[in-house]
C-alpha positions in Angstrom: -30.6 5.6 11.6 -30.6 7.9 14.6 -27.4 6.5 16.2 -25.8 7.1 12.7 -26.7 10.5 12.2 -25.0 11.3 15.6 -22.1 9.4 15.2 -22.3 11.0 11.8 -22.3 14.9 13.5 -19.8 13.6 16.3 -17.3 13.1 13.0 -18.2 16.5 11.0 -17.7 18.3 14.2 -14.4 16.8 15.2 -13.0 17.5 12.0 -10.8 20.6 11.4 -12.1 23.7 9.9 -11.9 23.4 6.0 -10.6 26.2 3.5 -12.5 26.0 -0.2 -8.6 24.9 -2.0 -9.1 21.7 0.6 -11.4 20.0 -2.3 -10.9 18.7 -5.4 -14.1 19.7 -7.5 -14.6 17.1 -10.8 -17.4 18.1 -13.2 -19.6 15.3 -13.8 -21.8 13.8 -16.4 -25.5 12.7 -15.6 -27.6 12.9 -12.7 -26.4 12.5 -8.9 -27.7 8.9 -8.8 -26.1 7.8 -12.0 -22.8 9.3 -11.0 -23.0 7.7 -7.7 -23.7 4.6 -9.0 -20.4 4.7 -11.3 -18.2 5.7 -8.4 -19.7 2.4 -6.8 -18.7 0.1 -9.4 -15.6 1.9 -9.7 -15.2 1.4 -6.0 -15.6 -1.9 -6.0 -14.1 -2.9 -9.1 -10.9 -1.2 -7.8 -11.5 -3.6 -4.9 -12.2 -1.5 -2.2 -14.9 -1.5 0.1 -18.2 0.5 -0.3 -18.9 1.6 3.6 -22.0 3.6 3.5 -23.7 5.5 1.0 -25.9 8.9 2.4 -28.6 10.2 0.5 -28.3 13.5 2.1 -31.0 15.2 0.2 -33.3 11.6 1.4 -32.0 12.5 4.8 -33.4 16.4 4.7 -37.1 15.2 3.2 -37.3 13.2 6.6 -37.5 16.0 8.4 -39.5 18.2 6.3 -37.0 20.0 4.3 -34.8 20.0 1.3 -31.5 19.8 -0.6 -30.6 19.9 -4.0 -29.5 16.1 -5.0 -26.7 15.1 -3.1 -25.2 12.1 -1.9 -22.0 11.0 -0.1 -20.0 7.5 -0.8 -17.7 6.8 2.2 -15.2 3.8 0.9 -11.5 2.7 1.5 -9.2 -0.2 0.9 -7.6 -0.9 4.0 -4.3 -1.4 2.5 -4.4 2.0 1.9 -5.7 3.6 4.9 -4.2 1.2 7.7 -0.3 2.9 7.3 -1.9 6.1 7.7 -4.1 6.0 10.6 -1.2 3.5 12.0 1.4 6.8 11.1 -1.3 9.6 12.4 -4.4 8.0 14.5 -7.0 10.9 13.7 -6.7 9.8 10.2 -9.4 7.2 11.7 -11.4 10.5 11.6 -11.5 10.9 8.3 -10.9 7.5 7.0 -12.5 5.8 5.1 -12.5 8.3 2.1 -15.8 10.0 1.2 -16.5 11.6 -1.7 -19.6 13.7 -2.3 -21.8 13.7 -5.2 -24.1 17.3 -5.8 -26.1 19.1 -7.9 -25.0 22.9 -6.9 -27.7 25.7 -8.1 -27.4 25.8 -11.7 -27.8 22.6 -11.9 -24.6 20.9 -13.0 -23.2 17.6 -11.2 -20.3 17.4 -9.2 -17.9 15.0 -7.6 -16.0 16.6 -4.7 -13.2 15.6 -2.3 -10.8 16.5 0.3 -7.0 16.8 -0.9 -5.5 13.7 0.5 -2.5 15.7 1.6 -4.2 18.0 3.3 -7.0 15.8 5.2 -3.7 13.8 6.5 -1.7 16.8 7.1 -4.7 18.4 9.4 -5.0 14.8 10.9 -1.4 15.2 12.4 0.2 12.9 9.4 3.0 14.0 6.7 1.4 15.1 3.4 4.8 13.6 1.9 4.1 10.7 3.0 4.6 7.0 0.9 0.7 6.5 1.3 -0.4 9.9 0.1 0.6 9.5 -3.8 -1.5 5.9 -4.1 -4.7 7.6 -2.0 -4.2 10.8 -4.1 -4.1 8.7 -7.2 -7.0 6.2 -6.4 -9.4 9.4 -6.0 -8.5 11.3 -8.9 -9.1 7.8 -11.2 -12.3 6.7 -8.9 -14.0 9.9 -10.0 -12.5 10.6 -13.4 -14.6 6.9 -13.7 -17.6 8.0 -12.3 -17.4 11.9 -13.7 -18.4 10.3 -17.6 -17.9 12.0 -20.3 
């Protein structure tokens, strides 16, 4: 777990500074788990591949603390992310795609995301790419799946 969590750090840390109109914010229905646990099957119905998922409120009771729910699915379909770390290499930074589930203070549910375009654009790729449009459009139908409602 330890050799994740840095490797984990090592990623956050290389990655460029972020501006709030990077993400896409979708309201969801239900609680973190449950929402999670649709963007899995959606995931993997899709076909992609379900990489990891982070409990990072789990994560913050390990060492004595705490978060409001929140967890973080990191998933791809190679078919999709191989032309783009292939067109801009630290794509393999943030590739595969991860989408965070939270609970913000008043309590509603989230799904959140960064803009394709942008987290390729930062990465040294073109945002007009051919393989921003089918990444773009498998996130906005992953979560609109796992959102409810």
């Amino acid at each position: 777990m330890r050799g994740f969590l840095a490797a984990l750090a090592l990623v956050v840390a290389a990655a460029p500074a972020l501006a709030e109109d990077d993400f896409v914010k979708v309201p969801a229905e239900g609680t973190v788990a449950e929402v999670m646990n649709r963007l899995v099957v959606a995931v993997e119905g899709a076909g992609a591949l379900v990489f990891a998922r982070v409990d990072h409120a789990g994560g913050a009771q390990i060492v004595g603390d705490s978060l409001p729910d929140m967890e973080l699915l990191i998933f791809g379909n190679p078919k999709l992310g191989t032309p783009a770390i292939k067109d801009a290499p630290m794509a393999g930074l943030m590739l595969p795609l991860r989408v965070l589930a939270y609970e913000d203070a008043e309590g509603a549910v989230w799904l959140a995301y960064q803009d394709v375009g942008e987290m390729l654009e930062d990465a040294g790729g073109d945002d007009d790419a051919a393989y921003v449009a089918p990444i773009a459009g498998a996130l906005e139908k992953l979560t609109a799946q796992a959102a409810g409602g």
